[in-house]
C-alpha angles and dihedrals in degrees: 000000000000120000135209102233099198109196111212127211088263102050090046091050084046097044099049085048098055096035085052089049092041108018086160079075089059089094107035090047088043079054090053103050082059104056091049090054086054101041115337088207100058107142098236081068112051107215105196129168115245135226144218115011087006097047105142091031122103123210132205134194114237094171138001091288101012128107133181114202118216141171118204109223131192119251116219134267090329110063096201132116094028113232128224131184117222100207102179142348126210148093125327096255087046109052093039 
């Protein structure tokens, strides 16, 4: 099932900061982005739920420490694709 990924101000303001400050991660996250188009629980990504402040969010690894926060949302009336938010991009301490 293909997804929407919806990149949100925020991702995108996230997302040029760390690929100026890594630019080696531009393949291995554009990989990624892939793979969650495609199934966002893949198991090469480890989509896992968050908790705390992030409670209703979801992460994903897209590197070894690289995570890429997302929220699914619901699209109206017609379910499909299914649309998911992408909220930030960086390294494990820095998203969470």
């Amino acid at each position: 099932m293909n997804r929407l990924l919806v990149r949100t101000p925020a991702f995108m303001r996230t997302a040029k900061r760390f690929l100026k400050r890594h630019p080696e991660a531009l393949e291995s996250v554009a990989t990624t982005l892939e793979l969650m188009e495609n199934d966002l629980f893949d198991p090469r990504l480890r989509s896992h739920k968050l908790k705390g402040e992030l409670e209703g969010s979801w992460a994903c690894s897209g590197g070894y420490d690289i995570r890429i926060v997302f929220r699914l949302a619901r699209s109206t009336p017609d379910p499909s694709p299914e649309v998911v938010e992408l909220l930030a991009i960086g390294r494990h301490e820095d998203v969470y």
